[in-house]
N, C-alpha and C positions, 0 to 999 in steps of 0.2 A: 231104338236102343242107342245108347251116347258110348263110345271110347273115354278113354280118358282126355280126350281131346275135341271130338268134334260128331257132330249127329250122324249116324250109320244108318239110319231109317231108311224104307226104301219107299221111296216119292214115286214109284213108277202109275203109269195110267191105269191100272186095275182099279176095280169097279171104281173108277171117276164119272161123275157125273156132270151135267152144265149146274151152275150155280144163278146163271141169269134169273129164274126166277123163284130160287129159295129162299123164304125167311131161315133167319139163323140166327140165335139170342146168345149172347156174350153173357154170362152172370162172374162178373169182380170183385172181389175182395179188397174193400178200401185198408185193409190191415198190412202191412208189408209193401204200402203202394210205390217204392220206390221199384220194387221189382213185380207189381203186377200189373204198373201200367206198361211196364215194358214188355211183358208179355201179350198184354191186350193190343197193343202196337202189330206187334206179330203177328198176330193171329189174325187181325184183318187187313194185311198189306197178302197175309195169303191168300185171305178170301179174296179179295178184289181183284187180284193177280190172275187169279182161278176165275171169273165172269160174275163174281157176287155184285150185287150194285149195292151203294153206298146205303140207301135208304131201305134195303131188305136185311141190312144189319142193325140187330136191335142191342143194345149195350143196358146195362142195369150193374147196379152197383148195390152191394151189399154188407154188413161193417166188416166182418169176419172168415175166415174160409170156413167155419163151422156153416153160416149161413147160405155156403153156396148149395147146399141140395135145396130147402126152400125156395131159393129165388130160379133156381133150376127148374123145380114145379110149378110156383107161378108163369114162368114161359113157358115149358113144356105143356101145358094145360092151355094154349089158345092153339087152336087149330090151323092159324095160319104158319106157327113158329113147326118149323121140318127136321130144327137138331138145335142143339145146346150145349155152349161149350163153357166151361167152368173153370175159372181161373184163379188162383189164388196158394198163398206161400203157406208154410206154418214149420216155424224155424224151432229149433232143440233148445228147450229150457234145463233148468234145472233142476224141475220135477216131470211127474208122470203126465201132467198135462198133456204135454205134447202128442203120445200115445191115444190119450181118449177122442183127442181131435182128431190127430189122424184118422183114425177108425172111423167113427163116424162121419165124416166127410165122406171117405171112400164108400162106406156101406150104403150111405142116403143118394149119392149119387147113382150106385146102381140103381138104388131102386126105382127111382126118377125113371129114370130110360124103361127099366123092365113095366112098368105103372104105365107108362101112354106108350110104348112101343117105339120110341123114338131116339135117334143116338141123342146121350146124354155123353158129354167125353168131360174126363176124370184131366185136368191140367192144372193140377195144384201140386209144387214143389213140396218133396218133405225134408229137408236138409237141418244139417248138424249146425250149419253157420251161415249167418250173412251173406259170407262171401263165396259159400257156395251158393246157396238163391242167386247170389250177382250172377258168377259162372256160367248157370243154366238160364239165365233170363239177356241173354244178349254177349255175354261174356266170352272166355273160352271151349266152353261148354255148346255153343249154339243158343237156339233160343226154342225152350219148350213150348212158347206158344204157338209159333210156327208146327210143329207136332202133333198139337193138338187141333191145328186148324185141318193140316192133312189127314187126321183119324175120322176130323167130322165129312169130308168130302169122301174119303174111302166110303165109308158107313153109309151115307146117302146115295150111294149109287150098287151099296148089296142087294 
């Protein structure tokens, strides 16, 4: 959970596990990529921090964050791939768009996880503005992917 300032998460070593020999698939959102390769940054400066090796991380790019639960099951459907972490923005328009993507995103992502049993982690920003996306993608805010990267290691060692 973030402050108005800075990430309150609690990083501690509970159910951590080694990552040396984990695949782990990145699914991107090339939409908002100003703020989700900066998340994907994050996300595996964790993993690798944490013992992942460079080549058990499988990165995939997909146009939309609508599109991240598909490309989430296409990884999660090989049996070498152990979690899936989903990364991607979708900023406040001025219609109800925004709502129908959020929702679905959220929803298909669970179901990804619940569908092959394996962490599926939700790291898609939903914010009113740009310059919140910025905030929470490296900004004042921390960096969500970073977050997201810690939810996948908690979850692989439940």
């Amino acid at each position: 959970m973030a402050s108005n300032l800075k990430i309150l998460g609690d990083h501690s070593n509970k159910n951590r596990v080694s990552l040396k020999n984990k695949k782990i698939g990145l699914v991107v959102s090339e939409w908002n990529d100003q703020v989700t390769d900066s998340l994907l940054a994050a996300a595996r400066e964790v993993l690798l921090s944490h013992g992942a090796r460079a080549k058990n991380l499988v990165v995939r790019y997909v146009p939309g964050s609508f599109e991240l639960p598909l490309g989430a099951q296409y990884l999660a459907a090989g049996e070498d791939i152990e979690a899936v972490i989903c990364l991607g923005c979708v900023i406040q328009g001025e219609t109800r768009h925004f709502d129908f993507i959020c929702g679905a995103v959220a929803n298909g992502i669970t179901q990804v996880g619940l569908k092959f049993n394996k962490p599926v982690i939700f790291g898609v920003l939903t914010t009113n503005t740009l310059q919140q996306a910025l905030d929470r993608a490296g900004g004042k805010h921390g960096n969500k992917g970073e977050e997201a990267a810690y939810t996948a290691i908690k979850m692989l060692g439940f």
